[in-house]
OpenMM code with the backbone's topology and positions (N, CA, C; nanometers):
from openmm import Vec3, app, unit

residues = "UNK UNK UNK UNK UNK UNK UNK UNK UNK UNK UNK UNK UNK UNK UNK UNK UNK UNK UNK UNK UNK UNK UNK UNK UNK UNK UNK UNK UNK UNK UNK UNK UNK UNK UNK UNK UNK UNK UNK UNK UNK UNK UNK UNK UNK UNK UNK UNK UNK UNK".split()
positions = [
    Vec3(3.8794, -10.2651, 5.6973),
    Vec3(3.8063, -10.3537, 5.7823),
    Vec3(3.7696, -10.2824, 5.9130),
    Vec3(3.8626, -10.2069, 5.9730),
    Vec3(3.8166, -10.1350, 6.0983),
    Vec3(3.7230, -10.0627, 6.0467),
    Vec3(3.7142, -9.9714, 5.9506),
    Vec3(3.5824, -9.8805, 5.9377),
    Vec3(3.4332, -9.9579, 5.9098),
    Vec3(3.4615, -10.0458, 5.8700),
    Vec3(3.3470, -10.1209, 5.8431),
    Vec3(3.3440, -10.1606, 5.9609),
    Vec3(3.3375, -10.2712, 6.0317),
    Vec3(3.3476, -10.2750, 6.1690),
    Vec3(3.2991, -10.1602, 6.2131),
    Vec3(3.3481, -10.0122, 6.2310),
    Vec3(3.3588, -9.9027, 6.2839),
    Vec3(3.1696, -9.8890, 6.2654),
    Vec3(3.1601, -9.8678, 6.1241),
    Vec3(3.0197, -9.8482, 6.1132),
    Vec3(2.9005, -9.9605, 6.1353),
    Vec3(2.9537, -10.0620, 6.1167),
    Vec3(2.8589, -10.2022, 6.1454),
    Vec3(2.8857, -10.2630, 6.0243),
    Vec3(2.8439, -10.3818, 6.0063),
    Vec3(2.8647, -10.4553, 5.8407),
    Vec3(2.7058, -10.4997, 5.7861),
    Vec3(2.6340, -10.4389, 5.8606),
    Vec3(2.5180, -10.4812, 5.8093),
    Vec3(2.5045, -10.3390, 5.7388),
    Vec3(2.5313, -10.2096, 5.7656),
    Vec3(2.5399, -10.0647, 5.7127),
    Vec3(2.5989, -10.0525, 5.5776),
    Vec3(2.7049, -10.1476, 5.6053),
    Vec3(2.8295, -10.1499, 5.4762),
    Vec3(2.7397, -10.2507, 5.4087),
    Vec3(2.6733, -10.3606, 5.3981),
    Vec3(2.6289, -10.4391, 5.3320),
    Vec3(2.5214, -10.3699, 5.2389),
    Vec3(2.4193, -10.2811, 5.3255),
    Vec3(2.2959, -10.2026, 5.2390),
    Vec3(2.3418, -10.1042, 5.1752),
    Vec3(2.4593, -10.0328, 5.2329),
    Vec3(2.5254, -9.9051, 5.0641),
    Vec3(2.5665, -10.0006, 4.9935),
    Vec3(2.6031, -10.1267, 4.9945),
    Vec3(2.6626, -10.1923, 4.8264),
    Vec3(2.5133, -10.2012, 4.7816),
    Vec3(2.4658, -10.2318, 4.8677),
    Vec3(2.3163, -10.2792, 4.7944),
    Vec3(2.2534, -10.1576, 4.6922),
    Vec3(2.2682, -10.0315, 4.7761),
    Vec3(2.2485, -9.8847, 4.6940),
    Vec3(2.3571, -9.8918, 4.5978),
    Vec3(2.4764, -9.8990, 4.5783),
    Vec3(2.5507, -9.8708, 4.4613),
    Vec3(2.5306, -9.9629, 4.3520),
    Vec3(2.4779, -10.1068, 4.4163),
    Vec3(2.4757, -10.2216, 4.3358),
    Vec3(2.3239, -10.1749, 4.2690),
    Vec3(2.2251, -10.0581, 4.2808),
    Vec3(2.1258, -10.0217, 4.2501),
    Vec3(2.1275, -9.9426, 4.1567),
    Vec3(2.2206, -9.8567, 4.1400),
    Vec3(2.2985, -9.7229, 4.0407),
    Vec3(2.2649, -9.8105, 3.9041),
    Vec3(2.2262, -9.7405, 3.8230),
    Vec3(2.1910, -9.7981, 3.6846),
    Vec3(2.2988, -9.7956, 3.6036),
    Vec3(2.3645, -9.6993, 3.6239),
    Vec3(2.5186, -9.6725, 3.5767),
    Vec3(2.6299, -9.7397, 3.6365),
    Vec3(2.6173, -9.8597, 3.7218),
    Vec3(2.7585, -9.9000, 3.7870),
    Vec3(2.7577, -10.0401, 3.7392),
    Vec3(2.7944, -10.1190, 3.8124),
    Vec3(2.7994, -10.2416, 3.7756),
    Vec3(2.8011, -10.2821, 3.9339),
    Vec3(2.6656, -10.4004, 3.9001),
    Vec3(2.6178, -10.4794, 4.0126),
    Vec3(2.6920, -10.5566, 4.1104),
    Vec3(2.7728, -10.6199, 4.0004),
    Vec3(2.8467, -10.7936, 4.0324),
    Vec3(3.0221, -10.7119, 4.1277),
    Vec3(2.9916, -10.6067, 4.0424),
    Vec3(3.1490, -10.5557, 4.1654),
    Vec3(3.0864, -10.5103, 4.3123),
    Vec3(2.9568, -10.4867, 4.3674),
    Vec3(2.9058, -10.4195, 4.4413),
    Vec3(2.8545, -10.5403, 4.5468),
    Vec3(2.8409, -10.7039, 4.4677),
    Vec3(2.8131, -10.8070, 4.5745),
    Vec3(2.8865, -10.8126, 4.7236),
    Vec3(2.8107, -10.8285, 4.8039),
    Vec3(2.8996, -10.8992, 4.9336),
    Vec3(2.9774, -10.9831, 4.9107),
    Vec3(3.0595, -11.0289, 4.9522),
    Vec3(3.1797, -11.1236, 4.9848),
    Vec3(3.0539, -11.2105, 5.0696),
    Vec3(3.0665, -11.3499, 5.0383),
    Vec3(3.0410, -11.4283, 5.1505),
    Vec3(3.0675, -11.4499, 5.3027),
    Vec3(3.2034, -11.3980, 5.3265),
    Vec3(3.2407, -11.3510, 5.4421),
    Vec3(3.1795, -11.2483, 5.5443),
    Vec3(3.1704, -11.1547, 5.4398),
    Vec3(3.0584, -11.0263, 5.5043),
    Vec3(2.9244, -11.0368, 5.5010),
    Vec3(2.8647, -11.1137, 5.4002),
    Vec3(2.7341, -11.1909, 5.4294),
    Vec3(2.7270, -11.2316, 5.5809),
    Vec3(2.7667, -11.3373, 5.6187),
    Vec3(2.7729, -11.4420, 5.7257),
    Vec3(2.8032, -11.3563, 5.8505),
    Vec3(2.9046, -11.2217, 5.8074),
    Vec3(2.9381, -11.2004, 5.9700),
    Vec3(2.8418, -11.0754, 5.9752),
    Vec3(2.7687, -11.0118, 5.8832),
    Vec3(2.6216, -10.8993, 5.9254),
    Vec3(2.5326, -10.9729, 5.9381),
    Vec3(2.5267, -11.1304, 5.8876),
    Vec3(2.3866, -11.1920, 5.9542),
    Vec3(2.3838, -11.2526, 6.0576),
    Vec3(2.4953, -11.2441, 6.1201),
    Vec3(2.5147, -11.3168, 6.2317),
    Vec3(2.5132, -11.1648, 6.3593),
    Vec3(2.5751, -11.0540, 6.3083),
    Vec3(2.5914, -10.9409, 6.3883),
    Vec3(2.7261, -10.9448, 6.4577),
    Vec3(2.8041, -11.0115, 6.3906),
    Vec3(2.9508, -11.0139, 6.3877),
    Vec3(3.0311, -10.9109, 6.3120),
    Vec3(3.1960, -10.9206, 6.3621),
    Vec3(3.2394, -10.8389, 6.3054),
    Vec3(3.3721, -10.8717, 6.2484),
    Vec3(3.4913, -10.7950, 6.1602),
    Vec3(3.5918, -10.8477, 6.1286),
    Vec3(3.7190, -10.8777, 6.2528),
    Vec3(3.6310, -10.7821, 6.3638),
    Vec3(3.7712, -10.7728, 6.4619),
    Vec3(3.7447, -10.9008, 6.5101),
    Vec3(3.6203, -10.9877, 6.5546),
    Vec3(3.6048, -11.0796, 6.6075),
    Vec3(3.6819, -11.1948, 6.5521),
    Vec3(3.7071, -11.1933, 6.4414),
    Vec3(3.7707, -11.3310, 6.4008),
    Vec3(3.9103, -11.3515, 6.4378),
    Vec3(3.9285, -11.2034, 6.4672),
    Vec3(4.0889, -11.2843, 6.5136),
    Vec3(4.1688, -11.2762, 6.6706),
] * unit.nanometer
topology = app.Topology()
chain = topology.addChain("A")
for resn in residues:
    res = topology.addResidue(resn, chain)
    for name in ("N", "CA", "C"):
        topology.addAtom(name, app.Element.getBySymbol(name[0]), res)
């Protein structure tokens, strides 16, 4: 969670989006968490919640 944070979660959100793109991986393991949805669209972070 700190590194994400560290890098931003909107950063971490678009590489799943690239791995979730890999023809060879599997998509559905590569989704956002709803959690991390909500706090890169908001421009929030994990440290903030607590």
């Amino acid at each position: 969670m700190f590194h994400a944070d560290l890098i931003g979660l909107e950063e971490v959100r678009r590489r799943m989006s690239e791995f979730a793109a890999n023809p060879h991986g599997d998509p559905g393991y590569w989704t956002p968490a709803p959690l991390l949805d909500r706090l890169a669209n908001s421009g929030g972070s994990f440290t903030s919640l607590g």
